[in-house]
Backbone bond lengths (Angstrom), bond angles and torsions (degrees), N, CA, C in turn:
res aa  C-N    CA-C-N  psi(-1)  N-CA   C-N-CA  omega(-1)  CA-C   N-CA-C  phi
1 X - - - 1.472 - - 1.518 111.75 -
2 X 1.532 106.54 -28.35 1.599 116.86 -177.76 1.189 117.94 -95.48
3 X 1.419 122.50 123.78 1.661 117.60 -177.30 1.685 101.55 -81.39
4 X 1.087 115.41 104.79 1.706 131.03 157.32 1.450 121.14 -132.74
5 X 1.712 86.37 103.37 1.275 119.88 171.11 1.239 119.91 -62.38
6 X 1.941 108.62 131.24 1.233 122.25 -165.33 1.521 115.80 70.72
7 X 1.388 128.65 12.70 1.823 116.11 172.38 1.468 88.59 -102.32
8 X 1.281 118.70 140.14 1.434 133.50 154.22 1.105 104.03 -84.61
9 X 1.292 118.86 145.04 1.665 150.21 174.25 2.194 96.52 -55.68
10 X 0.819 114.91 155.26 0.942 137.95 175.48 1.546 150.11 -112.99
11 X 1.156 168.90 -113.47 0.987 124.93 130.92 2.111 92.62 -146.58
12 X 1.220 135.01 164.63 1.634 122.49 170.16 1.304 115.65 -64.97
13 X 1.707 112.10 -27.29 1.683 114.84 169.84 1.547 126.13 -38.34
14 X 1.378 87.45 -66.92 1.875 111.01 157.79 1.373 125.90 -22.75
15 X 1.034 107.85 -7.31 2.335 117.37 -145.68 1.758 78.35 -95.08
16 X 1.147 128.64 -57.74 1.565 132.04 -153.54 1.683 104.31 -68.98
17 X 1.417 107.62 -21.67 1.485 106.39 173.10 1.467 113.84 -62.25
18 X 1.683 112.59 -47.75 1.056 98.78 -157.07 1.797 109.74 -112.25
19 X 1.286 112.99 15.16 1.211 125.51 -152.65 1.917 94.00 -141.69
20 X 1.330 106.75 126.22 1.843 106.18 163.45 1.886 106.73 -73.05
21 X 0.930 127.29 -16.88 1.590 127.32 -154.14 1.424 91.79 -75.61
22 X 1.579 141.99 -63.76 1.350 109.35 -147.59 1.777 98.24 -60.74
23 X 1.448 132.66 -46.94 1.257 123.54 174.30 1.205 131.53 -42.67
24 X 1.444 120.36 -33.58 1.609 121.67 145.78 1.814 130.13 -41.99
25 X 1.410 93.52 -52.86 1.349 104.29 -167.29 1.382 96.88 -65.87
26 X 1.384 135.37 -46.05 1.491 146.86 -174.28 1.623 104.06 -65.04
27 X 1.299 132.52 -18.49 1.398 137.51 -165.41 1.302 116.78 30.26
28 X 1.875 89.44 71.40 1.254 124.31 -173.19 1.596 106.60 -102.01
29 X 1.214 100.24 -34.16 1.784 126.50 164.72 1.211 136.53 -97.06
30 X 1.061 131.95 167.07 1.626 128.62 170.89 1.874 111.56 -83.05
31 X 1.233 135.83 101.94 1.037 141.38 172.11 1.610 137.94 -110.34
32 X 0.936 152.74 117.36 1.313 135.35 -162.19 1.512 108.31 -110.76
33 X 1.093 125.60 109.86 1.344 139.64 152.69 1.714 122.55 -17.01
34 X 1.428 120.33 103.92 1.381 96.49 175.07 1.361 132.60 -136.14
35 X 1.416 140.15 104.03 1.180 165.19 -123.39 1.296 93.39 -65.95
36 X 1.386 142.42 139.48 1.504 153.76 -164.00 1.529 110.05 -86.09
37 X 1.206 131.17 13.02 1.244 130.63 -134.84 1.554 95.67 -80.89
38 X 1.739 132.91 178.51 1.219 132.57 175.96 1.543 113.32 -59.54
39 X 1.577 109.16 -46.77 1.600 110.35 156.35 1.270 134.84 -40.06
40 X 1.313 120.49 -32.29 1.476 147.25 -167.30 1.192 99.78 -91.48
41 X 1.144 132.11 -63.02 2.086 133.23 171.61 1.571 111.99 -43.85
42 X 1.375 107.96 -49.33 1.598 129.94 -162.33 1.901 93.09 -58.39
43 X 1.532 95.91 -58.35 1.799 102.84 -166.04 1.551 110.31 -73.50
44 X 1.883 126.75 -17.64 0.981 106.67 172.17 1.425 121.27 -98.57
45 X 1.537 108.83 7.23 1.651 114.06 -169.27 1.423 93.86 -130.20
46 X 0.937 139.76 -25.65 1.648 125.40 -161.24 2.154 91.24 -113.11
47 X 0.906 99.81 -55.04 1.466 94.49 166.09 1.256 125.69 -73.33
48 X 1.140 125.79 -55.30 1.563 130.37 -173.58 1.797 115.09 -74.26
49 X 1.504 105.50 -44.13 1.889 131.61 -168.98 1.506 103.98 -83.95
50 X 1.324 72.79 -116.36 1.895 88.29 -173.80 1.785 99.86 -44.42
51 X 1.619 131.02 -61.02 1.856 95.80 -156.62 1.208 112.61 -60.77
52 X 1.203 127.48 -46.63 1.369 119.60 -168.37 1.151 115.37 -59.66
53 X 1.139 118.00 -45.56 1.431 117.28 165.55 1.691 124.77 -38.92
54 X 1.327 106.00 -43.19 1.662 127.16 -172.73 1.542 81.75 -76.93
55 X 0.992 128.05 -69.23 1.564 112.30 -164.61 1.417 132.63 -58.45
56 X 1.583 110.50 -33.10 1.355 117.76 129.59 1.602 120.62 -0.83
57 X 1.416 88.93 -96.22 1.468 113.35 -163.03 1.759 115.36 -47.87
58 X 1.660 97.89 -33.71 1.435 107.28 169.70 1.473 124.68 -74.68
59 X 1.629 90.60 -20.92 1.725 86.59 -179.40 1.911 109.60 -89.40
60 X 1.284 99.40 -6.72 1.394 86.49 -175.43 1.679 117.63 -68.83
61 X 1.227 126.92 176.75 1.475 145.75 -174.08 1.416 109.63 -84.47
62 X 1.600 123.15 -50.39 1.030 113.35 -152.82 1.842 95.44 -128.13
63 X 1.044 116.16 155.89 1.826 102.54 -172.18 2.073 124.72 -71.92
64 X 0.850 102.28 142.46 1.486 105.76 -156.97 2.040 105.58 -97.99
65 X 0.964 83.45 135.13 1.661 104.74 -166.63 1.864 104.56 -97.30
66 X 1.315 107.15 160.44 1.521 110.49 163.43 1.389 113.76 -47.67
67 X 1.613 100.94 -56.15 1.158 97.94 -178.40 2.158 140.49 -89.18
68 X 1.739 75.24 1.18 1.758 87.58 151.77 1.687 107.20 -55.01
69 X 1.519 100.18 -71.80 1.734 111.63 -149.83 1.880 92.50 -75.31
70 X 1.374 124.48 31.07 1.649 119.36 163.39 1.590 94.70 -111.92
71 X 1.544 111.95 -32.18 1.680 104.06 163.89 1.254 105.20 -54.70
72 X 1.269 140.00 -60.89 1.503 121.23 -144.12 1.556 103.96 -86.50
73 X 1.250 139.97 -3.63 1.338 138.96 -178.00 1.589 108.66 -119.38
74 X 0.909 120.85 -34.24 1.541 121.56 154.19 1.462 152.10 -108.11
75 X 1.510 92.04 110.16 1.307 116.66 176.81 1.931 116.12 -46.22
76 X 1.320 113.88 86.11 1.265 104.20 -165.54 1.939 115.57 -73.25
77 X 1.791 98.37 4.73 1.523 103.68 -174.56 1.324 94.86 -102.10
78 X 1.023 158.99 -3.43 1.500 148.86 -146.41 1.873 100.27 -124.94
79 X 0.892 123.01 156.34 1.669 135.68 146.20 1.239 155.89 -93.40
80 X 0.825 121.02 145.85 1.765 88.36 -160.67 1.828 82.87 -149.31
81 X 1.470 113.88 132.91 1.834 137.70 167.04 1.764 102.76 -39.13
82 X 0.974 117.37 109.30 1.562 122.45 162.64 1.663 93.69 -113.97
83 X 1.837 87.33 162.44 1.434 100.49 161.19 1.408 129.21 -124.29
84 X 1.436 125.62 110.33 1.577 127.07 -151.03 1.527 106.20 -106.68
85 X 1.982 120.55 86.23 1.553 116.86 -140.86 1.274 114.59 68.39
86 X 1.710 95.30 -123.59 1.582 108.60 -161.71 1.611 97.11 -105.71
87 X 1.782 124.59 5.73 1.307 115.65 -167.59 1.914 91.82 -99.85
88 X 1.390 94.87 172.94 1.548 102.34 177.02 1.811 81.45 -123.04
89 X 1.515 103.39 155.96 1.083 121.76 164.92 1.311 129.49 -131.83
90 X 1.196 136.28 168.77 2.040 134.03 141.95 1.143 104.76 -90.64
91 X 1.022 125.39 135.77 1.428 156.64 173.44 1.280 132.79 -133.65
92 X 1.152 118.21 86.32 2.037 116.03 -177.05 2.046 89.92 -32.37
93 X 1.474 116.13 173.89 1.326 118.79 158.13 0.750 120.03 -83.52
94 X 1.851 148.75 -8.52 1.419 141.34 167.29 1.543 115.51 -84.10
95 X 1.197 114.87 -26.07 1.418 122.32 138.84 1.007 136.77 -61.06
96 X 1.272 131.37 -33.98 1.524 127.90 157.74 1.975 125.84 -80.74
97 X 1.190 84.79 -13.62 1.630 87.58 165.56 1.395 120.44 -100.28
98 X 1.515 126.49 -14.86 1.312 127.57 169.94 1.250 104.39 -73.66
99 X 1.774 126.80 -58.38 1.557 131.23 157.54 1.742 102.17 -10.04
100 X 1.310 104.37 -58.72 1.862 102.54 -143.82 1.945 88.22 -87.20
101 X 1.248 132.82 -31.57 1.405 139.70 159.70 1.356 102.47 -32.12
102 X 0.828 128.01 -60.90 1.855 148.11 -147.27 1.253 102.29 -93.71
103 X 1.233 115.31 -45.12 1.676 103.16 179.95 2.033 98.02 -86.03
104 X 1.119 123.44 -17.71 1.594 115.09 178.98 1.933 101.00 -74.10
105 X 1.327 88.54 -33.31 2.131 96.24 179.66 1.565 116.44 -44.04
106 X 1.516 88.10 -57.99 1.947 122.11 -175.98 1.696 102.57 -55.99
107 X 1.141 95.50 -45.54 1.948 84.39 -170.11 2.083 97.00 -89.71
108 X 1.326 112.76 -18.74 1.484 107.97 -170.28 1.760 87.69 -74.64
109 X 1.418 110.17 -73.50 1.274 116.78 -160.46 2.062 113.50 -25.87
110 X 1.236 114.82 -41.44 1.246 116.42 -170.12 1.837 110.33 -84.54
111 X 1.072 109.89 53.49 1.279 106.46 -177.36 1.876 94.16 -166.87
112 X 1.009 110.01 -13.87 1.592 129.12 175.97 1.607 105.64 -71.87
113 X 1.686 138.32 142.98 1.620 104.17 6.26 1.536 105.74 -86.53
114 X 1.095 109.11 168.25 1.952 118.07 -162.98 1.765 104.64 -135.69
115 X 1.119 119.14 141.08 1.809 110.39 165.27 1.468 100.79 -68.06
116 X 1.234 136.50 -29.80 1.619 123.92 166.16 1.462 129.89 -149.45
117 X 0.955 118.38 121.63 1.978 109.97 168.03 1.127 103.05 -86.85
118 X 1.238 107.31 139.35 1.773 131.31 -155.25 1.548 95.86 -140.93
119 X 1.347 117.45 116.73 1.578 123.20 170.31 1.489 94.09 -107.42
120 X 1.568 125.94 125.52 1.625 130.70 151.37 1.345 111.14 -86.59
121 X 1.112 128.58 123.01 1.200 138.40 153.98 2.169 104.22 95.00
122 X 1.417 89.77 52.57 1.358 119.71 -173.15 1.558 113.62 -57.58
123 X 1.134 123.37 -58.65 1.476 139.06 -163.24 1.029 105.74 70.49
124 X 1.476 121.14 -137.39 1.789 109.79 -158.69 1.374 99.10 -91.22
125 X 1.467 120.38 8.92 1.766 99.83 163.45 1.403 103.66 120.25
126 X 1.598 135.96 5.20 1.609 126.12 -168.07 1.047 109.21 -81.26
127 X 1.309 120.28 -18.27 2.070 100.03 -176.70 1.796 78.44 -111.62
128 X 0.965 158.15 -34.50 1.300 151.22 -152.62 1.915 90.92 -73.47
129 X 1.067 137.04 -95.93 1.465 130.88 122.17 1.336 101.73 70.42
130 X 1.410 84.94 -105.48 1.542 115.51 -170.13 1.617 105.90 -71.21
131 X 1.410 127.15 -31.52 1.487 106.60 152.48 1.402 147.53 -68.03
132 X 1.275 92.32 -17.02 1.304 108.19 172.54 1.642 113.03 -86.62
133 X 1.117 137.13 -36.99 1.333 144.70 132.85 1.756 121.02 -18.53
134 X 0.885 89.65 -78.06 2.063 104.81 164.77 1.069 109.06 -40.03
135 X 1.311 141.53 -73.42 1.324 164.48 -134.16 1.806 114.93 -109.85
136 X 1.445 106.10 -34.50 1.644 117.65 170.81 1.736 89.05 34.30
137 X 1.464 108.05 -156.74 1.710 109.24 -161.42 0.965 116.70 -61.02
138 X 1.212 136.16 6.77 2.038 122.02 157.98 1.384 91.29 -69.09
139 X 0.972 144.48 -43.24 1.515 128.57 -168.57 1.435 121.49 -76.57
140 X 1.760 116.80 2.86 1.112 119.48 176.60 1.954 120.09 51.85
141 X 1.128 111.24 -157.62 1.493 111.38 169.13 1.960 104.21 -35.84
142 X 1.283 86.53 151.60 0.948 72.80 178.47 2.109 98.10 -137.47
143 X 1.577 127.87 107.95 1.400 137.37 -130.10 1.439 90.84 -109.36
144 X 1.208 121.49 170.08 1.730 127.01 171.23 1.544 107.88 -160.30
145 X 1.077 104.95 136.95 2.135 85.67 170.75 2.132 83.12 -158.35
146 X 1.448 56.12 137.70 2.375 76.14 -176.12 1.492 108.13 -127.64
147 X 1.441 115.51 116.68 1.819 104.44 163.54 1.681 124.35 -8.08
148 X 1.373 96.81 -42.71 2.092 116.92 -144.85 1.495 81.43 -86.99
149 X 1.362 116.46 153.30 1.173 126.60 152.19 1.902 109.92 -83.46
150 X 1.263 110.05 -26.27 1.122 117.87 160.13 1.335 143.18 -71.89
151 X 1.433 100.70 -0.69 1.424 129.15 -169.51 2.059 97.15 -97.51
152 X 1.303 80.11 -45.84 1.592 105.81 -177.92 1.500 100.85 -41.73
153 X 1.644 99.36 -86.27 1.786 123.83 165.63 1.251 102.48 -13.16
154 X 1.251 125.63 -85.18 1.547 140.91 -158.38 1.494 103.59 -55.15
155 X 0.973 113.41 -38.46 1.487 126.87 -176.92 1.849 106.96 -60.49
156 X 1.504 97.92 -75.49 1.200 109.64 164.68 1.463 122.14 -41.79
157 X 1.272 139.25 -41.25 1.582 149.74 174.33 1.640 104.21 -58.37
158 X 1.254 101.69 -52.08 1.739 90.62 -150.26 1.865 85.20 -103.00
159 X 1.177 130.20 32.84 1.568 133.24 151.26 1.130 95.06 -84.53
160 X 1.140 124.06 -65.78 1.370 126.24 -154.40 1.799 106.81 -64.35
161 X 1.531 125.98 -45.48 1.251 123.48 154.35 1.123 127.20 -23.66
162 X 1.620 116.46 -48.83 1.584 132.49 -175.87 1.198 111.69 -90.93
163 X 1.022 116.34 -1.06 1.505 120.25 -178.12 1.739 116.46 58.90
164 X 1.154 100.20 36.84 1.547 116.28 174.60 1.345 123.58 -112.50
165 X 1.762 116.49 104.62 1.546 131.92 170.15 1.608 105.53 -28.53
166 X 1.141 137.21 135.50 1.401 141.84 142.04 1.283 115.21 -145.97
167 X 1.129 110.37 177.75 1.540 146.62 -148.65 1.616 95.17 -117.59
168 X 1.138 158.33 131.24 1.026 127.00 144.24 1.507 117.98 -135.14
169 X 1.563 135.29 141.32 1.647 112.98 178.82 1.384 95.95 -147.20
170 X 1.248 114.92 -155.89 1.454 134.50 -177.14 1.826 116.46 -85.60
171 X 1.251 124.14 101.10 1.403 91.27 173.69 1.669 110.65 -125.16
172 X 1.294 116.43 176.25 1.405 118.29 179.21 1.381 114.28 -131.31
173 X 1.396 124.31 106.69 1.512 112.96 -179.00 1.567 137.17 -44.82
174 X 1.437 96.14 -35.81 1.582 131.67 -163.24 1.445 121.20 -94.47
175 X 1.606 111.94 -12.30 1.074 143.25 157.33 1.590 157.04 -86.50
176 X 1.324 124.83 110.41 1.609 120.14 -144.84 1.776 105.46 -46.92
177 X 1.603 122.30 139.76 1.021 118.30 -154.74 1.192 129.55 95.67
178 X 1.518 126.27 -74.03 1.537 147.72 -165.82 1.399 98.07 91.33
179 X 1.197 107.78 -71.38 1.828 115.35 -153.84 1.909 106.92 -135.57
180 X 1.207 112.97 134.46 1.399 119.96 177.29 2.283 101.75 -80.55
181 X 1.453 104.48 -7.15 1.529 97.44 -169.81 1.728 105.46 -89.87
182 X 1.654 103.92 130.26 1.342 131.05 169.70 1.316 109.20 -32.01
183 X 1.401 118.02 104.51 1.445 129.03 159.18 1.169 131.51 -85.25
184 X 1.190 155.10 97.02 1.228 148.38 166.82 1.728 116.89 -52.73
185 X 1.932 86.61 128.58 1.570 93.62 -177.00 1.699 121.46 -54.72
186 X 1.228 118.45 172.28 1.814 117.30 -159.32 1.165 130.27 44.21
187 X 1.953 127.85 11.21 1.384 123.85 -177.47 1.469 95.19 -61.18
188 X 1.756 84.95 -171.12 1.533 101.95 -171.88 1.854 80.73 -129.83
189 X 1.584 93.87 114.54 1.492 77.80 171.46 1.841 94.40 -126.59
190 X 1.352 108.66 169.09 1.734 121.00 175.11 1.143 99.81 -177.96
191 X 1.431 95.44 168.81 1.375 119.02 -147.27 1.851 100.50 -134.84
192 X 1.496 110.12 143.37 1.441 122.93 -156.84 1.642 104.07 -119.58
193 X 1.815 130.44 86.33 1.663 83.37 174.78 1.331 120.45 64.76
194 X 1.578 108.01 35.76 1.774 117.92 -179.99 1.319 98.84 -116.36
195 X 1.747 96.72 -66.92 1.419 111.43 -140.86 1.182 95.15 -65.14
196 X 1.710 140.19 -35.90 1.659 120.97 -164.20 1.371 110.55 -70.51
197 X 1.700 141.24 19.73 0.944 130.81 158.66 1.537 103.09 -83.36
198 X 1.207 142.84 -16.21 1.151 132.25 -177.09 1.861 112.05 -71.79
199 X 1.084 146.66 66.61 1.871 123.02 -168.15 1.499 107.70 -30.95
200 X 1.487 133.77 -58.05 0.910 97.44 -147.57 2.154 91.95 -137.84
201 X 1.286 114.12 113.55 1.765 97.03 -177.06 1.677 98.78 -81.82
202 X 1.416 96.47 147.27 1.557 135.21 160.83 1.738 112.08 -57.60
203 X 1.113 134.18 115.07 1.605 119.33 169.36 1.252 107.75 -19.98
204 X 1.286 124.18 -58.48 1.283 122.37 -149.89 1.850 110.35 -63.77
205 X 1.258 108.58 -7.02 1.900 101.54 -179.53 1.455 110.99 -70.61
206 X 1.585 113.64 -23.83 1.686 117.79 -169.35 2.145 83.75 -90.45
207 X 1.246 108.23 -14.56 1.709 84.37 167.53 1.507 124.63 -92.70
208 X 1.561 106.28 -19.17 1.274 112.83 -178.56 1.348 107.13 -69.29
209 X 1.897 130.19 -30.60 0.770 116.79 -128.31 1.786 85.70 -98.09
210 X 1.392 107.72 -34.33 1.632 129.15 179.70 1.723 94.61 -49.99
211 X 1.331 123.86 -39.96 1.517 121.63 -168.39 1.310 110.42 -44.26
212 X 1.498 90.88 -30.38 2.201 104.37 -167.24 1.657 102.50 -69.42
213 X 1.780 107.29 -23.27 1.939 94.06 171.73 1.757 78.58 70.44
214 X 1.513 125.04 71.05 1.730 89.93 160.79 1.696 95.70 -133.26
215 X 1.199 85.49 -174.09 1.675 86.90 -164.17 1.545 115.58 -73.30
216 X 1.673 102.49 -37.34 1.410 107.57 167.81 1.625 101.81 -155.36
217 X 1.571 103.66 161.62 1.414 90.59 170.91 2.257 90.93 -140.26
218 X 1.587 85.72 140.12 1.807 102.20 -171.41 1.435 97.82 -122.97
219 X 1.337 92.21 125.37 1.856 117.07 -174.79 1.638 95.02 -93.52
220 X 1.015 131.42 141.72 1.490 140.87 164.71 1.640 94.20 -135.92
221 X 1.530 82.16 92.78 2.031 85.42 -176.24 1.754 106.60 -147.08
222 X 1.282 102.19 152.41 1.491 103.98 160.10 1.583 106.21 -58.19
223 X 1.185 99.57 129.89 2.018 115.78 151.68 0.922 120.88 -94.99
224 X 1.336 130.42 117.42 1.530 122.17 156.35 1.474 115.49 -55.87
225 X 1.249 103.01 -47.46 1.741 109.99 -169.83 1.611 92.17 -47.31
226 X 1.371 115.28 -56.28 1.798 117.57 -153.70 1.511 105.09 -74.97
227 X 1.630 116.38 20.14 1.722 100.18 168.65 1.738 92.79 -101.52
228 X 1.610 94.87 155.48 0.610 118.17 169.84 1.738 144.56 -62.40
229 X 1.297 148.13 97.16 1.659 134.57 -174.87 1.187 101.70 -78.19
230 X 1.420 152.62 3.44 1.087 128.04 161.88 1.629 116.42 -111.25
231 X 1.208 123.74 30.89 1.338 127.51 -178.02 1.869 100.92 -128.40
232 X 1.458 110.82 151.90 1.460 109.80 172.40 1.798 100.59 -71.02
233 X 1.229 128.34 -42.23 1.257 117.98 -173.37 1.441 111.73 -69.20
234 X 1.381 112.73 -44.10 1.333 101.36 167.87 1.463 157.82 -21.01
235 X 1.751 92.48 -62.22 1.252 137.68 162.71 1.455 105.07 -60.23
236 X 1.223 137.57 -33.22 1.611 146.63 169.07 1.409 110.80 -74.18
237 X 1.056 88.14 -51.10 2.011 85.65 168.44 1.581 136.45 -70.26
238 X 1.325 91.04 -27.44 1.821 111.64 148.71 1.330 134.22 -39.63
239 X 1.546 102.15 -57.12 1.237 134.10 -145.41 1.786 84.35 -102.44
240 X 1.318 131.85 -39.28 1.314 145.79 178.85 1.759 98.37 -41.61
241 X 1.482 98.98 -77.93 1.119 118.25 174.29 1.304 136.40 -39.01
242 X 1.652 98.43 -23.97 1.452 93.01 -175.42 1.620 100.92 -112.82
243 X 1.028 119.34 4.22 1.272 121.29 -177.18 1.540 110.02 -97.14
244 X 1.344 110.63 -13.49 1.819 119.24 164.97 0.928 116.52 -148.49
245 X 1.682 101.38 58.89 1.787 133.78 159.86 1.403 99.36 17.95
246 X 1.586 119.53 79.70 1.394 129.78 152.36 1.277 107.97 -104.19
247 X 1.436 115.96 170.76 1.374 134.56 172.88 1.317 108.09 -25.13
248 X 1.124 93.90 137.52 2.246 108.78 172.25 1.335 127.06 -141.10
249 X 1.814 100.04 -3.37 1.115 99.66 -177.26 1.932 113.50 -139.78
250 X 1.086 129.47 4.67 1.219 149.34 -170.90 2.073 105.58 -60.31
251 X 1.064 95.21 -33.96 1.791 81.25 179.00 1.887 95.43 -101.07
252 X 1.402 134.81 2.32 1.461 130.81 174.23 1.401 93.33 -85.97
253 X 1.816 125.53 -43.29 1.340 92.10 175.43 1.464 133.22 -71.53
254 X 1.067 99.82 -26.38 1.587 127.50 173.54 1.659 87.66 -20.76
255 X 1.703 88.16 -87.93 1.730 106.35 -157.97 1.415 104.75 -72.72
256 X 1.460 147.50 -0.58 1.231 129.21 149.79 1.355 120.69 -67.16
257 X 1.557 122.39 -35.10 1.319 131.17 160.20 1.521 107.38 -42.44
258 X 1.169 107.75 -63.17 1.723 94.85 -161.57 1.593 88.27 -73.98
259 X 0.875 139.40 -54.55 1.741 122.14 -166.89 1.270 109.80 -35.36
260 X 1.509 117.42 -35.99 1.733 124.46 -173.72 1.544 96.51 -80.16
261 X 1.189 138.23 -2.59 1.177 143.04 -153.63 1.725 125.89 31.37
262 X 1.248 97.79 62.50 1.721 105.18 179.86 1.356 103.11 -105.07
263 X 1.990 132.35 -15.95 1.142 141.32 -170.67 0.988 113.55 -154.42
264 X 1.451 121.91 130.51 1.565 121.76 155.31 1.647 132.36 -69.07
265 X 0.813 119.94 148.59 1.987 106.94 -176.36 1.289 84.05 -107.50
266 X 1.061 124.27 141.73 1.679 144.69 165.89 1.229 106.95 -97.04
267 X 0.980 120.13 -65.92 1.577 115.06 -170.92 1.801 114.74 -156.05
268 X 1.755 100.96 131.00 1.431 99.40 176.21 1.694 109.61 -109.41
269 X 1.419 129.01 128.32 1.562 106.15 171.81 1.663 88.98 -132.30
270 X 1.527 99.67 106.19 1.548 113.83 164.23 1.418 125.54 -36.50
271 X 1.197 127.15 138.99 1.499 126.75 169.25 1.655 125.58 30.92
272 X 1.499 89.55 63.41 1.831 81.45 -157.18 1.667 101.01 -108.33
273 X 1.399 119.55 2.91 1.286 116.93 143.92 1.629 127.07 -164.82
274 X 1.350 142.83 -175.98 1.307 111.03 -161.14 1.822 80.99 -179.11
275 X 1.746 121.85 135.70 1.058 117.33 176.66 1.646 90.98 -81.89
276 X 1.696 120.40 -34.76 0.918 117.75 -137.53 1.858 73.24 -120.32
277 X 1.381 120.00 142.27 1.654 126.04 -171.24 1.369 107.35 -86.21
278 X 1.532 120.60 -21.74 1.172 120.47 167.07 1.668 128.63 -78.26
279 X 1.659 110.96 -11.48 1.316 113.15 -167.51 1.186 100.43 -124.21
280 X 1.329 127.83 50.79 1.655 120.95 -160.31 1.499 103.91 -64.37
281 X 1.287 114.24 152.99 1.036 110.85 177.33 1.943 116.37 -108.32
282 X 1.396 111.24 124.73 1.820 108.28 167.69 1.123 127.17 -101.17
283 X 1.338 105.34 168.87 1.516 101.29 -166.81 2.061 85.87 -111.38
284 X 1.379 83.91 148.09 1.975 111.19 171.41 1.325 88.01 -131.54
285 X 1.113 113.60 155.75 1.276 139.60 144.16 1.418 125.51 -156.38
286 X 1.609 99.15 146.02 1.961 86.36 -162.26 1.661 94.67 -150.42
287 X 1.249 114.63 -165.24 1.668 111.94 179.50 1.244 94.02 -162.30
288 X 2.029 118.77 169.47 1.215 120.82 -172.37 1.869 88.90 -83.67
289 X 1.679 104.51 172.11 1.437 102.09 162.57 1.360 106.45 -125.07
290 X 1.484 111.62 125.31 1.098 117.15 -170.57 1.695 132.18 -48.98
């Protein structure tokens, strides 16, 4: 789907070189299964993610930038298997995260200018950040809300580095409400690599989410629904999913919503990119109907 010049196509054989998962999925290895639960988010992002990270950042000397903390997690010599559509690629990670920047820009930008862009389930702020950067006042407010209280912190720290106004609070996808932080009616809010921590949404998230009155809201998420059963990758991406209880049901509520007519779906484009080839990520986007 992505024009990148000079990557040759690749092949799914290739995947086990650079990836432990197809040997997992085959229980070729020793792996342990682990249930998504609120405990389960908390210990791999607030303990494992965001604090250490936040404590990091506090212990350092000199003040820390976006693009400090892309030094310390990316290896700009190494490669790593993406999937671009139906192609597989190599991709250093500063290349594959500018790719995935650029395509979140392309679908944000056309719905801009907005009274706010609102990221749920933000983390410490890298694509929120950098849109708000890009975009300066067409993007209006500019909102954040992260599980982590450390997500929060980090968030809050490296705005102020960038010299970028935000909003920032606590939010919970999976939870009645989502977020206690002030939305302004007609934003553009979406979500990055959130929602598949939830397994399974409640109707009620496509009502919470309509409460916000926003102009649109764009999922850039793994689908379960959108893998494929008649492809070997497909079937891997299935099997991905269910083996570290992510989302399974996020585009069924989608489209039961709009069948009841509470939402329109604007647009679905399946698996249209993925750092990781097993978790591709699609874009939804939909709106309340008045």
């Amino acid at each position: 789907m992505n024009d990148i010049p000079s990557k040759r196509n690749h092949s799914l054989d290739e995947l086990a070189a650079h990836s432990p998962w197809p040997a997992r999925l085959l229980g070729l290895v020793p792996w342990e299964p682990k249930i998504k639960s609120p405990a389960e988010v908390t210990r791999e992002y607030e303990n494992e993610k965001w604090g250490p990270l936040w404590r990091r950042v506090q212990s350092e000397d000199s003040p820390v930038t976006l693009a400090t903390i892309s030094s310390w997690f990316e290896d700009s010599g190494s490669q790593e298997l993406c999937s671009d559509g139906s192609a597989l690629v190599l991709l250093t990670a500063p290349e594959a995260n500018q790719i995935w920047l650029e395509l979140i820009a392309k679908e944000i930008k056309a719905w801009l200018p907005a009274p706010a862009l609102v990221e749920l389930g933000c983390g410490f702020g890298n694509v929120l950040l950098s849109m708000a950067k890009r975009f300066d006042r067409d993007a209006g407010q500019i909102i954040g809300g992260d599980y982590t209280e450390s997500g929060v912190n980090l968030l809050e720290y490296l705005a102020r580095q960038e010299k970028v106004a935000v909003h920032a609070g606590r939010c919970d996808l999976g939870a009645p409400g989502i977020t206690s932080l002030s939305i302004p009616p007609d934003s553009v809010i979406y979500t990055s690599y959130a929602t598949h921590y939830v397994p399974y949404f409640a109707p009620r998230f496509v009502e919470d989410l309509c409460s916000f009155c926003p102009r649109i809201v764009i999922h850039f998420e793994p689908c379960y629904e959108h893998t494929r059963a008649d492809s070997t990758i497909g079937l891997m991406r299935r099997r991905y999913i269910e083996i570290n209880d992510y989302n399974r049901n996020l585009v069924t509520v989608l489209e039961t919503a709009e069948k009841e007519g509470r939402i329109r779906i604007c647009d679905q484009s399946p698996n249209f990119f993925g750092r990781n080839p097993l978790l591709s990520a699609s874009l939804i986007t939909w709106k309340p109907v008045s």
